[in-house]
N, C-alpha and C positions, 0 to 999 in steps of 0.2 A: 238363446237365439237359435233360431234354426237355421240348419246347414244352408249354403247355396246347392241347391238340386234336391231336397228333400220331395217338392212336390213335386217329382218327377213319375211316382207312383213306386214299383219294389224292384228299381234294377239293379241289380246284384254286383258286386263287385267284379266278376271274372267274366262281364257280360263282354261282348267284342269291342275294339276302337270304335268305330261308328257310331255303335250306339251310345258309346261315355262321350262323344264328342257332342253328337247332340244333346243329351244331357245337361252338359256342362256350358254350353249353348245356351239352353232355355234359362236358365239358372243365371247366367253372365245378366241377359236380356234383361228380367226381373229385378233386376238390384237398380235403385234408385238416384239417377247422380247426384254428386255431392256437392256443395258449390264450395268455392275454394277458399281458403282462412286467408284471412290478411298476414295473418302471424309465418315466420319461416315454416316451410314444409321439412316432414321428415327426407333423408334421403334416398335417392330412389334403388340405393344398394339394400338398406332394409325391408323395402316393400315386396312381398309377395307377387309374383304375376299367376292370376287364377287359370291360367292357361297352364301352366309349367308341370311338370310332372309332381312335385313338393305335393303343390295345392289338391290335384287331383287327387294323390294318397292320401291325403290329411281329410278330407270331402269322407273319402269311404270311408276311414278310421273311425272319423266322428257321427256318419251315420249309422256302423258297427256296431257302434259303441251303445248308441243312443235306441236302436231298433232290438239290439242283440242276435241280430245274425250271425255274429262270429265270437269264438271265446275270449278267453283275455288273452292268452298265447298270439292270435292270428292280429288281433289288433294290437298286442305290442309290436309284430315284424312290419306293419302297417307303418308304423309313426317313425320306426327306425327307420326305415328305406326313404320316408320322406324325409328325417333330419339327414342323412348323409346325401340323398339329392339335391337338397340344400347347400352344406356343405361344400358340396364339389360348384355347382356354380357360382356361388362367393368368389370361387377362389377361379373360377375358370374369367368370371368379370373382373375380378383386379388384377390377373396377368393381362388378361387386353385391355386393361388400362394403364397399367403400366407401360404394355407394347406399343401404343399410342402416344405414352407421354415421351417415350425414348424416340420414337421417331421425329416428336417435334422438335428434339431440343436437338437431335440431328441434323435436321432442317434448317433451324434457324442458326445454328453452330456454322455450316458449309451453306452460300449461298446457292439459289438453286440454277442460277444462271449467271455466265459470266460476264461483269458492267465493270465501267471504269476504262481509262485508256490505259492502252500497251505502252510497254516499259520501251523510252528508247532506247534503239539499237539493238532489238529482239524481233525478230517479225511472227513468231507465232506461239502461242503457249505461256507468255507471261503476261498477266493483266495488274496495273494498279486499279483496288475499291477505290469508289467515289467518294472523298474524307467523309460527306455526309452520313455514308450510309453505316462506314466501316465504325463512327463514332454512336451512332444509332445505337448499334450491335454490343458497341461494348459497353454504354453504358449502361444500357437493361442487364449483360450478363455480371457485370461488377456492383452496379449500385442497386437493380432493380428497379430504375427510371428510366420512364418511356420521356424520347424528347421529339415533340410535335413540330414537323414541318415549318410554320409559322411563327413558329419560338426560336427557331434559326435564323429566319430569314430575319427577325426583326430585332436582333443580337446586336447591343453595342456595346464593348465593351469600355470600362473607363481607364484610362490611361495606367493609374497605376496595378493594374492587374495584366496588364498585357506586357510582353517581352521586350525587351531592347537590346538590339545589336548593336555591338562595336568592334570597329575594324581597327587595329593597331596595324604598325612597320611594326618595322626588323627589330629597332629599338626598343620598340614596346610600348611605343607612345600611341596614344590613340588620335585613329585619322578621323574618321568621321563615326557618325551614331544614328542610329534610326529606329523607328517599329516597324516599318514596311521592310523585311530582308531583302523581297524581289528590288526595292527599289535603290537599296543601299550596294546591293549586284552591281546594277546596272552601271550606278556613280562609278564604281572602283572599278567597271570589267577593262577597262584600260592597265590601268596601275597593277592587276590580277592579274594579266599576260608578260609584263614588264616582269614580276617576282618570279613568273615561270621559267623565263627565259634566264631570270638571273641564277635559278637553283642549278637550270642545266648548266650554264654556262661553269659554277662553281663545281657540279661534277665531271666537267671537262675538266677544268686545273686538276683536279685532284689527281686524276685518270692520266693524267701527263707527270705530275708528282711520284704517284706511284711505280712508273714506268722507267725510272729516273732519268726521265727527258729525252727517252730514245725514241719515244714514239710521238713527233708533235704531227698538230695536226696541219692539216692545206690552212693554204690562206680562203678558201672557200667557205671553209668550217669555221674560220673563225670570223669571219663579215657576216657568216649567219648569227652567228652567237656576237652581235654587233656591240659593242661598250666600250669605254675607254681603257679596262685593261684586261678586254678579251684575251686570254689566254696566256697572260700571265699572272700570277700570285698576287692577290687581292691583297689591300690595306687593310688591319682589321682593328684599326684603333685603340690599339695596346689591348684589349678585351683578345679573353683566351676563351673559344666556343668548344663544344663538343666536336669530335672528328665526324666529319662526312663518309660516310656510310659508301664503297663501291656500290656503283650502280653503274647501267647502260647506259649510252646515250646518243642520243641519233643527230646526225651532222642538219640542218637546216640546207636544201640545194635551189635551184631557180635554172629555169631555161632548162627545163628536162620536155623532153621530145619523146621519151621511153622511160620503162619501168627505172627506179634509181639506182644506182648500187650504191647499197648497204652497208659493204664489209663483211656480209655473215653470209653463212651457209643458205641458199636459196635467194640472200638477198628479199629477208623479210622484214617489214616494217611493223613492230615491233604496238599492239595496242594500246600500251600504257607503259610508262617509265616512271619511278619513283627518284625519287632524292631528297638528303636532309642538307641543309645550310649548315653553314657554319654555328650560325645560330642556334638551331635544335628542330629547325622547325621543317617538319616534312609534307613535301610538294609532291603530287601527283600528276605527271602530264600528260596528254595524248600526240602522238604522234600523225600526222595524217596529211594526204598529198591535199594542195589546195591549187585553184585555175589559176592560171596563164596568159599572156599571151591575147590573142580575139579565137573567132572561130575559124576565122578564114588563116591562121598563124596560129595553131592551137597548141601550146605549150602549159606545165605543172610547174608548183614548188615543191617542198616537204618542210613543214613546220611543226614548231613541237606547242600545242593549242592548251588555256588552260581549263575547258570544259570537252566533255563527252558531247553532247548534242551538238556543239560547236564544230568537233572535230571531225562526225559521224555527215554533217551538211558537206562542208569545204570536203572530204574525202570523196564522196559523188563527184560532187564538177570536177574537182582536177583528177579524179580517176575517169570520166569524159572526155575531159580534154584529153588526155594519152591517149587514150581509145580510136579519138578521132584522127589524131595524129598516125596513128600507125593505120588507121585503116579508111582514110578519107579518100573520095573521088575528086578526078580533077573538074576543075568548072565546064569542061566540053564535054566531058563523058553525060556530065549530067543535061543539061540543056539539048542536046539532039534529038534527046527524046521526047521534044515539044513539039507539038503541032506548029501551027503560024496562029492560030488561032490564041494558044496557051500560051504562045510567047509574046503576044500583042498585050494580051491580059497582065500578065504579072510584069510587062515591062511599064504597066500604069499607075502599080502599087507604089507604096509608101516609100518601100527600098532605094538606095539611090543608086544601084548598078545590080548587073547579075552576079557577080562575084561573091556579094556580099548576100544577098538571098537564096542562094545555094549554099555558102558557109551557116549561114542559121537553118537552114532547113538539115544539114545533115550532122550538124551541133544537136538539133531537138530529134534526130532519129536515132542518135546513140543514146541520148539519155532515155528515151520511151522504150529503148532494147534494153538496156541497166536494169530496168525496172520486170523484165521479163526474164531475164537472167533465172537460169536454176541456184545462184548465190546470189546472195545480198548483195549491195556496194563494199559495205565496212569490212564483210569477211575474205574479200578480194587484197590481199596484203602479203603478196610472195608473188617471184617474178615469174613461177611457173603459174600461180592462178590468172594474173593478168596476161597470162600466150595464151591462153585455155579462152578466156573470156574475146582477148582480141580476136581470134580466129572465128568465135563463136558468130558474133557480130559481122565482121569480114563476108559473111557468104548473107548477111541480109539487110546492109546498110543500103542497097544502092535500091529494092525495091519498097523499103522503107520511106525513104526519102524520096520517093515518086509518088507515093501514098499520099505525104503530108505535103508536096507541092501543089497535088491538083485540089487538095481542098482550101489550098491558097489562092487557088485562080475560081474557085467558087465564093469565096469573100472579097476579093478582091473584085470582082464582076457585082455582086451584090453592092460593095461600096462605092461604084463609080454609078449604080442606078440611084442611089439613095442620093449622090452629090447632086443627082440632075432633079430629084425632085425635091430639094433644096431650094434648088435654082430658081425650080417654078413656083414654088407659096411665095407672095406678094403680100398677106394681109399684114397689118399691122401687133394687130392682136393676136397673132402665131410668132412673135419674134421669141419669146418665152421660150415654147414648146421646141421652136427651129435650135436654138442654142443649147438645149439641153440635148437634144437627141445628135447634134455633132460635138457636144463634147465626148458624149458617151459612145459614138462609131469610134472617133479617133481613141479613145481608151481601148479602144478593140484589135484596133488595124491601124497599126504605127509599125515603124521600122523597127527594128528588132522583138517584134511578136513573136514570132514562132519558137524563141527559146526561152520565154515569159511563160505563154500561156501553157498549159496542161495538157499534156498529148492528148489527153482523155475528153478534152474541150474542142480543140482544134476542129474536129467537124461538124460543132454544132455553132460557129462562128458567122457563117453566109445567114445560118438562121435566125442570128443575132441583130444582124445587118438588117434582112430584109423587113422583122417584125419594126425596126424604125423606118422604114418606110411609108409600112403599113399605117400605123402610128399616123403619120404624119396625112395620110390620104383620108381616112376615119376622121379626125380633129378638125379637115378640113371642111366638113360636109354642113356644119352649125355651128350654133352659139352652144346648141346645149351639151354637144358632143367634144366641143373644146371644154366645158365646162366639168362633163364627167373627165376627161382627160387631165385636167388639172387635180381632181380627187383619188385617182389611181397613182399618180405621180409624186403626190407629197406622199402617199402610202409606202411607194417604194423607198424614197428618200430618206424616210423616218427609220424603218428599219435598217437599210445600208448603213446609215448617219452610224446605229448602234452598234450593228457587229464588226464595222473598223473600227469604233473604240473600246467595246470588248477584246479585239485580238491585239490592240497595241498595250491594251494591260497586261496579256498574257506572258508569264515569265520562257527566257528562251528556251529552259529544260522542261517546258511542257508541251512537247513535240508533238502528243497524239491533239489537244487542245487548239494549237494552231493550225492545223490542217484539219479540223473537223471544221473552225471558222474561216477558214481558206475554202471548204468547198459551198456553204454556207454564200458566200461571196460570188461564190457561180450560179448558185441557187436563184438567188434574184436575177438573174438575168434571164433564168426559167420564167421566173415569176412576171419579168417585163413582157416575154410572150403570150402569156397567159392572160395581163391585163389588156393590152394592146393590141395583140393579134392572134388570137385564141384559135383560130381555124389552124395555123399553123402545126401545133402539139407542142405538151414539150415531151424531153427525154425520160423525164421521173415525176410524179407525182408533189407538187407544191404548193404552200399556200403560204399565207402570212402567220397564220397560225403554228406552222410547224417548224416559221422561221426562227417565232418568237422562242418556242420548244428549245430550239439549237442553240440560243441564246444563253437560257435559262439553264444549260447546262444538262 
């Protein structure tokens, strides 16, 4: 066969680039395409590319060879320099494909972004994978199966392949059994506090044993640790258990006004406590203040709790409640600074005095300051952090809670317009419409709002109000606008309906989970502006679509 570029006429090997390139050009042109085998192709590491410098030496060689331009000497350096140009990029393409295959499996090893909710009681840098994806991962990288979206979701498993929990006593004996843990939680989370309290209670006696009874405790300590032989030496029914283990143990208190004393240095409360029973059996408890008391009387306990996320909740309010207590205004300080106008207003609202509407407004401006804090709640646990914190607050509670009152006299103004045009729909065929948009104000704007709803809500609340209004002046204009209004409204319903039953499945220790469907729940009420009174705006971007999204996990 003849070379590609023979007919090129007599260009010489040592002619310049340009001209081999055209050459090699005419020559490429010329060659015929090939149409493609059904059969596997070779791969494309063996195939030559006629551009590459190989092909070009190998071109001259063989037309060297063939014309005898050159001796045998110059056309063997010829065919060397192409087998080792060769050579070298074999080997230059399977390092970059190797360096290719290593970066995928680093990739798909570390994800490339971080999904899944935060771990509670962490606020930044620790994330739980979404089971789905984390099980995804691993079982491509252990068995080498890919598991498709759709093969998950329509997963059921049959009874005897799936787990069963059983909770036993003390005894041994078993209380109850289930497949669902979350829900078998839930039965016992009574009975689960009860053994918390019983282990501490048991490392008190011990702690009193060991001291040879010179140290008992108050009669305070021991109505916390409440039982029939609180604090002293348990019955153990002739059965001889393991010795209990020293441990700490933190008194239970009530009607605290300020930080507690502890007994320790700093008077710190202490995150977690361990003990065994007499039994063998080892408890872990959390210690942590819980609310008191109302707002307008704002008083803490300290309880020793048998879950972390449990303990992590109750530790905010009653670390609040203190807060407020050391640093609350009195009811005239606050109120002066009304107009006659603002005080006309909110003396209309749902509240039944001022007393009590200044105690929730400045209950909901310490917890929206907590959450702005340069520390967490939970990490606030010594009586120098809680002086640091009180003081913190102290210099911005009183224009805080002037914030969050005038946007109460902005809902409240919007809800006494919305009662009047209540008043005025007469049709019969609006009774529907009429009773769903005043159950849903009064969900809004009831007496104790302002330490319900979400600081972060609180001023988009009049907007809430007035889109039922709106609502209601729209619906009233025809049949066919009551009619679309009836189609937007089961829409809402239907998803509402879902994400409260979505979030009462969710188990308690899945805290990022409940509060993704907790904001979810506000979301719709975006979404009621949006259907109803769309001029309005809302704050974020929503749809049904991206409800269902939040649903789906």
């Amino acid at each position: 066969a003849e070379p590609i570029g023979s007919g090129a006429g007599s260009v010489q090997p040592a002619e310049d680039d340009a001209r081999s390139a055209e050459t090699i050009g005419r020559g490429a042109k010329s060659v015929e395409p090939v149409e493609p085998e059904p059969e596997p192709q070779v791969a494309e590491e063996e195939e030559v590319d006629p551009r590459s410098l190989e092909a070009s030496l190998g071109r001259s060689a063989a037309w060297a060879s063939k014309s005898g331009a050159a001796d045998k000497r110059s056309i063997a350096k010829m065919k060397k320099a192409a087998q080792q140009s060769e050579t070298k990029q074999k080997a230059s393409k399977q390092q970059a494909a190797e360096t290719r295959e290593n970066k995928s499996e680093s990739k798909s090893a570390a994800p490339s972004e971080i999904t899944g909710p935060k771990i509670p009681g962490t606020r930044e840098g620790e994330y739980l994978p979404h089971f789905f994806g984390a099980f995804v991962r691993a079982a491509h990288e252990v068995k080498g199966v890919d598991v498709r979206r759709d093969l998950w979701d329509d997963l059921d498993l049959p009874t005897h392949v799936t787990p069963t929990f059983v909770a036993v006593n003390e005894q041994g004996r078993e209380v109850r059994t289930a497949h669902d843990l979350t829900w078998l939680q839930r039965q016992l989370s009574g009975q689960s506090q009860k053994a918390v309290r019983s282990a501490m209670r048991d490392a008190l006696d011990q702690a009193i044993k060991e001291s040879g009874g010179k140290r008992k405790p108050s009669q305070k300590t021991l109505k916390a640790f409440s039982g029939v032989n609180a604090g002293k030496p348990r019955q153990r029914d002739g059965r001889k258990g393991p010795q209990m283990r020293p441990v700490s143990t933190v008194a239970e208190q009530d009607g605290l006004t300020d930080w507690p004393h502890l007994g320790n240095d700093g008077d710190v409360l202490a995150n977690d406590i361990d003990a065994t029973t007499s039994d063998g059996l080892n408890v872990r408890a959390y210690p942590a203040l819980v609310p008191q008391g109302t707002p307008a009387d704002p008083k803490a306990g300290v309880r020793v709790l048998a879950e972390r996320t449990q303990a992590d909740r109750e530790h905010r309010a009653g670390l609040a409640r203190l807060v407020l207590a050391r640093t609350g205004l009195a009811t005239a300080r606050v109120s002066t600074r009304w107009t006659g106008r603002e005080a006309l207003v909110l003396a209309s609202g749902p509240y039944p005095n001022t007393e009590k509407l200044v105690a929730d407004a400045q209950l909901a401006a310490v917890q929206s300051l907590l959450g702005e804090y340069e520390k967490p709640e939970f990490k606030i646990r010594s009586r120098e952090a809680f002086n640091e914190l009180a003081a913190w607050v102290q210099d911005r509670i009183e224009d805080r809670t002037y914030q969050i009152l005038g946007w109460t006299v902005a809902a409240f103004s919007e809800f006494v317009d919305l009662d009047r045009e209540i008043r005025k729909a007469s049709s019969p065929s609006m009774i529907r419409l009429l009773q769903d948009v005043r159950e849903h104000s009064n969900g809004l704007v009831y007496d104790g709002f302002l330490v319900q709803v979400p600081y972060q809500w609180l001023p988009h609340l009049a907007r809430f109000v007035k889109a039922d209004r709106m609502r209601i002046q729209k619906a009233s204009q025809s049949a066919d606008a009551l009619s679309r209004d009836e189609g937007k409204w089961r829409s809402v319903k239907d998803i509402e309906a879902e994400i409260v039953s979505a979030r009462a499945q969710v188990p308690p220790h899945e805290v990022a989970r409940r509060r993704e469907l907790d904001h979810a729940l506000w979301l719709i009420e975006e979404l009621r502006v949006s259907f109803f009174a769309q001029e309005l705006g809302t704050s974020q971007k929503v749809s049904l679509k991206r409800l269902y999204a939040v649903l789906e996990g």
